[in-house]
C-alpha positions as a LaTeX table, in Angstrom:
\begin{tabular}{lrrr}
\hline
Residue & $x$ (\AA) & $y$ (\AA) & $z$ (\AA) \\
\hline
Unk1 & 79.97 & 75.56 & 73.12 \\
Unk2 & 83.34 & 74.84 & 74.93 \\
Unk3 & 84.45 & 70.85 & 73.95 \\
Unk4 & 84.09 & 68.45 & 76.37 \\
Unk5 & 86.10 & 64.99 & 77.10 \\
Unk6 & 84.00 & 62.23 & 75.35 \\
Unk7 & 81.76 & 64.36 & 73.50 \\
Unk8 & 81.29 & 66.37 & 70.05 \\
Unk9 & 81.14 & 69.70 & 70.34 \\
Unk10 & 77.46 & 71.14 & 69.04 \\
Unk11 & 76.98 & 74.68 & 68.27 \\
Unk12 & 73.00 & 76.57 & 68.52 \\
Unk13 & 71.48 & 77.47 & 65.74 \\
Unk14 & 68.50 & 79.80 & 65.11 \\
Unk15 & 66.07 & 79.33 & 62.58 \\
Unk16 & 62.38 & 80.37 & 61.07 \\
Unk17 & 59.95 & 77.58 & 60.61 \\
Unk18 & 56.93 & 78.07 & 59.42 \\
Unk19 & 56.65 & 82.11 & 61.10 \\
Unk20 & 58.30 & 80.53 & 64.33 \\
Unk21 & 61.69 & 81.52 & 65.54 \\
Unk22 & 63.40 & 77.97 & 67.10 \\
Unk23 & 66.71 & 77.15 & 68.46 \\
Unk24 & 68.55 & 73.73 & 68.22 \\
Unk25 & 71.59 & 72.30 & 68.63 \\
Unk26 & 73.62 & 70.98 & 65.70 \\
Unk27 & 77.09 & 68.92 & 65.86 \\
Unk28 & 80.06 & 71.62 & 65.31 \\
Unk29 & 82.62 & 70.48 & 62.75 \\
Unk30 & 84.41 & 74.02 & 62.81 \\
Unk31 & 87.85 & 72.41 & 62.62 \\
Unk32 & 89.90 & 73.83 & 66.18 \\
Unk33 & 93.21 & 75.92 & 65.79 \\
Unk34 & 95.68 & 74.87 & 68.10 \\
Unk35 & 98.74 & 77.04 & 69.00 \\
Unk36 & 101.92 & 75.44 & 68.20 \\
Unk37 & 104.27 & 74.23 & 70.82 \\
Unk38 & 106.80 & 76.57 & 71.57 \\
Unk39 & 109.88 & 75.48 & 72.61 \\
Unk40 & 111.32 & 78.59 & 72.70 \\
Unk41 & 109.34 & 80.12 & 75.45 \\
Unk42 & 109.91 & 76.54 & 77.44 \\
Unk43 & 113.45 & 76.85 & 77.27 \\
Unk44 & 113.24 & 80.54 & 78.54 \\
Unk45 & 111.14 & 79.92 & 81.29 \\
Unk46 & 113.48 & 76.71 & 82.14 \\
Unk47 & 116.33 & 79.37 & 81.86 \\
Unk48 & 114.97 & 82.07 & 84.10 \\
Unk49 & 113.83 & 79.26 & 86.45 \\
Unk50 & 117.26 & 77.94 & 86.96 \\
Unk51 & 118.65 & 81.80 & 87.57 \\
Unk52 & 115.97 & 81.71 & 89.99 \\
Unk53 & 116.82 & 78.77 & 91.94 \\
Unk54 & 120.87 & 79.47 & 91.64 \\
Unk55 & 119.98 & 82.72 & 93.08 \\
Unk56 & 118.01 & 81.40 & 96.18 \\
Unk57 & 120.92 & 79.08 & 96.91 \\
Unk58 & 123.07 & 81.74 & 96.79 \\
Unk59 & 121.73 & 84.11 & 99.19 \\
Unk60 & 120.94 & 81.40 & 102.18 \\
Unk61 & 124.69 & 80.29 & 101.12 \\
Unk62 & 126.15 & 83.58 & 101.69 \\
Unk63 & 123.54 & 84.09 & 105.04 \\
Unk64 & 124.88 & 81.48 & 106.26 \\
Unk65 & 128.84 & 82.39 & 106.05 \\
Unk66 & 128.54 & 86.00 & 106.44 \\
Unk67 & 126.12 & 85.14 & 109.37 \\
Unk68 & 128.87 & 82.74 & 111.23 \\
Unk69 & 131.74 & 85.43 & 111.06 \\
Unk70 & 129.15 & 88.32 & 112.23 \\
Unk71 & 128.22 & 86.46 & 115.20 \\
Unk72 & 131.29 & 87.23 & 117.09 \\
Unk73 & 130.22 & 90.92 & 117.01 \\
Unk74 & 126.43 & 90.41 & 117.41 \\
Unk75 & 124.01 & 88.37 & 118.59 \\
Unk76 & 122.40 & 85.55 & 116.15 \\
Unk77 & 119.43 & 86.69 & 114.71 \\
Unk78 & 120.88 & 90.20 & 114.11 \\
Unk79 & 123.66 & 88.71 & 112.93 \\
Unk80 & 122.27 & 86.11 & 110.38 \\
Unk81 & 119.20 & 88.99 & 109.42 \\
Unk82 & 122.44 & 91.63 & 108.01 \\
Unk83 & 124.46 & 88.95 & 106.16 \\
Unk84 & 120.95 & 88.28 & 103.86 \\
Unk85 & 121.36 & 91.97 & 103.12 \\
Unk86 & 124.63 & 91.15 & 101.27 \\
Unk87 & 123.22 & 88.70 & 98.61 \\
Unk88 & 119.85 & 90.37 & 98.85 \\
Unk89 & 121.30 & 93.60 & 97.81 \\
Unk90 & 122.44 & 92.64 & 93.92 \\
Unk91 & 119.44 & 90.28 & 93.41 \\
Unk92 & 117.22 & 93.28 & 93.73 \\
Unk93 & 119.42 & 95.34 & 91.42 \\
Unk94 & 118.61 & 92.11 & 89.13 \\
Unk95 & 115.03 & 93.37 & 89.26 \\
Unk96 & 115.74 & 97.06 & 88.51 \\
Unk97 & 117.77 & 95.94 & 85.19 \\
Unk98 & 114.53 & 93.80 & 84.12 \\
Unk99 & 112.23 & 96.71 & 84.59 \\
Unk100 & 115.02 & 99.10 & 82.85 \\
Unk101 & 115.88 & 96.52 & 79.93 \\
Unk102 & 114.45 & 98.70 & 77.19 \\
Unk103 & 116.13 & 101.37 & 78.59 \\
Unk104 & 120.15 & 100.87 & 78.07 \\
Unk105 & 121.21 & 104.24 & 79.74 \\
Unk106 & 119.19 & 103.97 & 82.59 \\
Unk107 & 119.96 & 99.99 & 83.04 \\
Unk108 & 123.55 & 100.81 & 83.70 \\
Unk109 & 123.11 & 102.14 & 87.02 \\
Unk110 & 121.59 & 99.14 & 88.70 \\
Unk111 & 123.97 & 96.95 & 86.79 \\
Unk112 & 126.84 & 98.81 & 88.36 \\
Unk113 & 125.63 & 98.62 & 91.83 \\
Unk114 & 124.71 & 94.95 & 91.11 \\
Unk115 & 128.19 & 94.00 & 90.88 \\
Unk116 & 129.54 & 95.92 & 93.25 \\
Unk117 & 127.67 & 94.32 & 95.93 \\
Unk118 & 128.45 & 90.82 & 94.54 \\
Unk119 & 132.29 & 92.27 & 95.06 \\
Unk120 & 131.21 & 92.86 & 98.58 \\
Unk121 & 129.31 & 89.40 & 99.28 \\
Unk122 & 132.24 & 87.59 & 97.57 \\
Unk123 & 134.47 & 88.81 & 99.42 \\
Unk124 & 132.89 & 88.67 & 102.89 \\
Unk125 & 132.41 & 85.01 & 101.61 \\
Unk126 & 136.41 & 84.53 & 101.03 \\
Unk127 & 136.88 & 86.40 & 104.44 \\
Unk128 & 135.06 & 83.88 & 106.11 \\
Unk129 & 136.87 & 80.70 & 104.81 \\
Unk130 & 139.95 & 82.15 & 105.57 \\
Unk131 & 139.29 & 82.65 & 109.67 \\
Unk132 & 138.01 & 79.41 & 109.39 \\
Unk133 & 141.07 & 78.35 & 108.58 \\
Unk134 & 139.22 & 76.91 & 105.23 \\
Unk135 & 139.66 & 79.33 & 102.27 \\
Unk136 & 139.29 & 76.95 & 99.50 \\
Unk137 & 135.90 & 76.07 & 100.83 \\
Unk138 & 135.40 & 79.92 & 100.84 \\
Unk139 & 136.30 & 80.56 & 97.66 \\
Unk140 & 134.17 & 77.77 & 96.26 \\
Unk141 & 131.27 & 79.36 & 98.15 \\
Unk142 & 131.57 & 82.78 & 96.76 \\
Unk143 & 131.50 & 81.32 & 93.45 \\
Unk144 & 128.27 & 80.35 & 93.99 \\
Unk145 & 126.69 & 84.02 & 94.24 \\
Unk146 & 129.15 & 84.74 & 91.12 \\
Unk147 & 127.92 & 81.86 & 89.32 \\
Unk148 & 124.19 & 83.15 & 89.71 \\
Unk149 & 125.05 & 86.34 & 89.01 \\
Unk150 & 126.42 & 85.21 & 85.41 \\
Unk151 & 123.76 & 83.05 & 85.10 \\
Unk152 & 121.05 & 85.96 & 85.30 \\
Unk153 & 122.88 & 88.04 & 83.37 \\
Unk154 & 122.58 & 85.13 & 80.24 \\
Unk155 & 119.01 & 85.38 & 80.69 \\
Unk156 & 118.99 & 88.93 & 80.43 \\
Unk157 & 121.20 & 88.84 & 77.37 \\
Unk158 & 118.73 & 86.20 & 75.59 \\
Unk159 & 115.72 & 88.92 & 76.32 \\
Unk160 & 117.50 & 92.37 & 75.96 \\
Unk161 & 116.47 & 94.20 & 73.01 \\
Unk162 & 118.51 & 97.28 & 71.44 \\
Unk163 & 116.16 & 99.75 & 70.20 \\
Unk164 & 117.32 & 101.91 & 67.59 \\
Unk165 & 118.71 & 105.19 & 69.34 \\
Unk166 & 115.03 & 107.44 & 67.97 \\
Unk167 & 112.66 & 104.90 & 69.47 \\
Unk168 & 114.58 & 104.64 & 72.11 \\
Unk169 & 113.70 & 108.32 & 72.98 \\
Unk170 & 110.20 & 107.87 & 71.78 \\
Unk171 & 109.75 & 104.78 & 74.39 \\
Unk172 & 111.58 & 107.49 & 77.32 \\
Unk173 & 109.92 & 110.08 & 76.45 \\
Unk174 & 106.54 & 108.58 & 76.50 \\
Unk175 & 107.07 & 107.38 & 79.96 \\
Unk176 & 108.30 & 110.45 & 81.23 \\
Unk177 & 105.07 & 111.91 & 80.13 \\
Unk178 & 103.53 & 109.37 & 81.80 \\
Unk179 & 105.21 & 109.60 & 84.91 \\
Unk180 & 104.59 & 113.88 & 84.64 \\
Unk181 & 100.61 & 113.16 & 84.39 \\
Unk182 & 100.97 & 110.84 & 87.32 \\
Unk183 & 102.94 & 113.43 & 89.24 \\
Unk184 & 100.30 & 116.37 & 88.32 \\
Unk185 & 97.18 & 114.37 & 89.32 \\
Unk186 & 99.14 & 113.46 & 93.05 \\
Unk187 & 99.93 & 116.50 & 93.38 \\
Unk188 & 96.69 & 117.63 & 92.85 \\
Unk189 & 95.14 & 115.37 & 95.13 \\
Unk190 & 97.64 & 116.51 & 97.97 \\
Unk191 & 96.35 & 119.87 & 97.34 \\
Unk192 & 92.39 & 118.82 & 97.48 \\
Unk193 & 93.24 & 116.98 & 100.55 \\
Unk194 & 95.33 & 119.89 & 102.19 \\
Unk195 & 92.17 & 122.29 & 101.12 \\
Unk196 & 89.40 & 119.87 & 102.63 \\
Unk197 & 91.25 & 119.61 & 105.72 \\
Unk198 & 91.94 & 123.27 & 106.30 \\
Unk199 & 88.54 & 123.67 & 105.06 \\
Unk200 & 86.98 & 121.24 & 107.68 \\
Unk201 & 89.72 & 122.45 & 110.60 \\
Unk202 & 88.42 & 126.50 & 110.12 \\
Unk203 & 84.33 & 125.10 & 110.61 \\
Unk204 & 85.66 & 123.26 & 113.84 \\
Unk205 & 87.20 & 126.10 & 115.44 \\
Unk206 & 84.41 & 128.52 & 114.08 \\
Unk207 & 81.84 & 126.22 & 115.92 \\
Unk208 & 83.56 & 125.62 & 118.71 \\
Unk209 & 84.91 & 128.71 & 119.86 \\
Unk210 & 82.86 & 131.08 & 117.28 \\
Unk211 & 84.18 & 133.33 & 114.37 \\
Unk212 & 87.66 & 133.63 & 114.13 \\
Unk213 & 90.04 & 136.94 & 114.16 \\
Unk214 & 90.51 & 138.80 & 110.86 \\
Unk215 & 94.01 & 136.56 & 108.93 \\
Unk216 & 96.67 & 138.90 & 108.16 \\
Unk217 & 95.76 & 139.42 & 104.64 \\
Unk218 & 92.49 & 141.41 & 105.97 \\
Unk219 & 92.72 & 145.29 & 107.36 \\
Unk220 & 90.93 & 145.82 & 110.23 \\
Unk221 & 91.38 & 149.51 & 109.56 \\
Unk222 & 92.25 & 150.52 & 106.15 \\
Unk223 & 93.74 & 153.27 & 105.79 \\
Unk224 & 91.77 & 156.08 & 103.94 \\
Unk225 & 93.68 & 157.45 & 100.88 \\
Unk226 & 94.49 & 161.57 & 100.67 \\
Unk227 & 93.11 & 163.43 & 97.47 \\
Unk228 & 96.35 & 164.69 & 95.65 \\
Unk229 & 96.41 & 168.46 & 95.16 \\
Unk230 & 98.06 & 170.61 & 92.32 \\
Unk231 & 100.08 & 173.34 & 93.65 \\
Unk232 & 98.58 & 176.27 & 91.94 \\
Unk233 & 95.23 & 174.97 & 93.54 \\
Unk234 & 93.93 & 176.51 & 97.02 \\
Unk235 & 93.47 & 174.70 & 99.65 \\
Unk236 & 89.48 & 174.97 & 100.17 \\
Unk237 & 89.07 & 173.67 & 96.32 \\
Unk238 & 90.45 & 170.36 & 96.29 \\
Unk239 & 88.61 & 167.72 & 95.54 \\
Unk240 & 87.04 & 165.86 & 97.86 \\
Unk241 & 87.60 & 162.52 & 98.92 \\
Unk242 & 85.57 & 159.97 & 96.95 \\
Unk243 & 82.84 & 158.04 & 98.56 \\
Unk244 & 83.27 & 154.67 & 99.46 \\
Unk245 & 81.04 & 151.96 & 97.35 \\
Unk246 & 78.38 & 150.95 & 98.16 \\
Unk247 & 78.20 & 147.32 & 98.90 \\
Unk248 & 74.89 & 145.88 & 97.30 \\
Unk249 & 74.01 & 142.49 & 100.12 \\
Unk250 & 72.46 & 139.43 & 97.90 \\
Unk251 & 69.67 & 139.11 & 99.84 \\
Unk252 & 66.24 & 136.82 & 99.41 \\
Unk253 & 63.43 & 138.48 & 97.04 \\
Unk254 & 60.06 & 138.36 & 97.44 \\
Unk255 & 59.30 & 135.63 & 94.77 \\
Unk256 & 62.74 & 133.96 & 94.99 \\
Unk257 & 64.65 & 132.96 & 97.73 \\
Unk258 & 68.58 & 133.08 & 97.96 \\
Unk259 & 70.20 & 130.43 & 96.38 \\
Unk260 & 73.23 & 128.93 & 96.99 \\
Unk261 & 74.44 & 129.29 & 93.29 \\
Unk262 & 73.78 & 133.39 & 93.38 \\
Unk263 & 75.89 & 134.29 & 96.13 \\
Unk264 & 78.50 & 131.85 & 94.99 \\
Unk265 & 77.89 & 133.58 & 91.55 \\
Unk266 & 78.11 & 136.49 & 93.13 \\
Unk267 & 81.56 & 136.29 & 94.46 \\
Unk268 & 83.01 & 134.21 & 91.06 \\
Unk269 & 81.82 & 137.75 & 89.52 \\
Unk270 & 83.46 & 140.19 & 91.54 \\
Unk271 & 86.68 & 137.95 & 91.99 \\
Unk272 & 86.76 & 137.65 & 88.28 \\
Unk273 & 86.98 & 141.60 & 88.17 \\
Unk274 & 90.60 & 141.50 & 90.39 \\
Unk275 & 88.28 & 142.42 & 93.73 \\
Unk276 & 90.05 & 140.88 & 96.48 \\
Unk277 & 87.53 & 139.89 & 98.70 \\
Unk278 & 88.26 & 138.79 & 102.17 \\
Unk279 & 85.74 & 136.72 & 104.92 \\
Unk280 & 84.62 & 139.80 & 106.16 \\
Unk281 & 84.52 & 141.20 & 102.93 \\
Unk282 & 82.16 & 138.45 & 101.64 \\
Unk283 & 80.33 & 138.47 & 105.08 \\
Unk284 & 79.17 & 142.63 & 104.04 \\
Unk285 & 78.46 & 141.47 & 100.11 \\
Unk286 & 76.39 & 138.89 & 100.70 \\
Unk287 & 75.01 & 139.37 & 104.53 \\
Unk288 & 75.33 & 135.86 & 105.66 \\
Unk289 & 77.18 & 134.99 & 108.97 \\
Unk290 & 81.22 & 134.75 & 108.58 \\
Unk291 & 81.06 & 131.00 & 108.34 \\
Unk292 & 78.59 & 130.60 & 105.81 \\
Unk293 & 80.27 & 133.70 & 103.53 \\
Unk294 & 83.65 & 131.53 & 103.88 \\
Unk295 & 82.60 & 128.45 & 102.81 \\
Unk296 & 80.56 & 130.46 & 99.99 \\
Unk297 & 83.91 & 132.31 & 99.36 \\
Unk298 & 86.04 & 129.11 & 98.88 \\
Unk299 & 83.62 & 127.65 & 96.41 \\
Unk300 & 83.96 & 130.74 & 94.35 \\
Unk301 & 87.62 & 130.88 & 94.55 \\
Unk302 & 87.48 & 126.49 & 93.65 \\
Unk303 & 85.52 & 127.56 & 90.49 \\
Unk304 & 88.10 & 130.56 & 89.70 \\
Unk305 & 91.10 & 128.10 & 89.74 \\
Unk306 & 89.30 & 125.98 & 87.27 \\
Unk307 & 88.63 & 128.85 & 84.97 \\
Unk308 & 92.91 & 129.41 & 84.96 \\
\hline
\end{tabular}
């Protein structure tokens, strides 16, 4: 049982008296491990707390001068809303280099941009100061985003581990199968989604305005094939043209009716063999209306995929 202020901490116990099963309560002298203080950690968190706070002065600093100067061009509030952007900008490449600190080579890009958008907001600073006819004052205010920029990047240093260059690679290549898996099952979500929709879109129009025209992969009329004849053979003794197959209809039996399954079945078989079977096509095999034989036909062609 959790300890309580102002009383000993009991723990159950279950015993067998006498055939009988009881519970009771006895006083727990199971002697409590503490974690040590770390001071460490305390001074870390102090650290990264005072980055924090230097960095929040620094950006409504630099608002605020950026903001005066821009107002001769703009309006306040657009004005004021931009100059944020300047500070704004290398505090969130401060973010990318904490997500990338494992990763050295990666970590350089942010770091890069980092500075060169302090560069910017330092100098806009500077600029200011000097057409207000006060550039030591605007040289002591840039410092400020400079000095919170060197302050995060001692609390980075205190945290930043070098991996050796082969776990280094294990750690980035790990992620970037990660990140592959993550791509795969997106993309085929997108794909479910596209196929539901088109799925759903084709039943609309089929209800509202009936079965649709043959798509462009489907021959209205196919074009019968000519027998091939050997020159030394006459004309009245080549072979005649072969008839077409018969298409066998899955139709209901007198002790079993149609299930969904068999004509699905039906068309998994056949498209298994390299038929390529079209609405119509699936309409004649299984002698459903065109609606029913497409949604029939997509299921088979959903299970085929699967098979791959």
């Amino acid at each position: 049982m959790p300890a309580r202020p102002f009383r000993r901490p009991t723990k159950a116990v279950t015993e067998n008296v006498h055939g009988v099963d009881v519970t009771y309560d006895v006083p727990d002298n199971t002697p409590i491990i503490r974690i040590p203080f770390n001071l460490d950690a305390m001074l870390r968190r102090i650290l990264f707390s005072i980055a924090i706070a230097m960095t929040a002065g620094a950006i409504v600093w630099g608002t605020v001068a950026i903001g005066s100067m821009l107002t001769l061009l703009a309006p306040p509030w657009g004005a004021y809303l931009v100059a944020g952007i300047f500070d704004a900008g290398w505090a969130g490449c401060l973010i990318a280099e904490w997500v990338l600190r494992f990763d050295h080579a990666r970590a350089r890009i942010p770091a890069a941009v980092g500075l060169a958008m302090l560069a910017v907001s330092v100098a806009a600073i500077i600029i200011d100061g000097a057409r207000a006819h006060a550039i030591a004052i605007g040289i002591i205010g840039a410092l400020v985003s400079a000095a919170a920029k060197g302050m995060w990047a001692v609390a980075m240093y205190t945290i930043r581990i070098k991996l050796d260059p082969k776990y280094e690679a294990y750690l980035r290549a790990r992620q970037q199968q990660a990140g592959t898996e993550q791509a795969l099952a997106l993309g085929e979500r997108d794909r479910a989604l596209t196929h539901n929709a088109t799925v759903k879109l084709r039943l609309a129009l089929e209800a509202q305005h009936g079965p649709s025209r043959p798509v462009v992969d489907q021959l209205v009329n196919p074009v019968q094939s000519t027998p091939v004849q050997a020159p030394d053979q006459p004309m009245d003794q080549a072979p005649p043209a072969p008839e077409p197959a018969t298409v066998q209809a899955v139709q209901a039996g007198p002790d079993r009716p149609v299930q969904i399954d068999d004509q699905v079945g039906e068309l998994l078989r056949r498209l298994k063999l390299g038929d390529h079977i079209t609405k119509r096509r699936a309409t004649e095999i299984l002698g459903v209306s065109e609606s029913t034989a497409y949604r029939r036909l997509t299921e088979a062609q959903r299970l085929l995929n699967q098979y791959r």
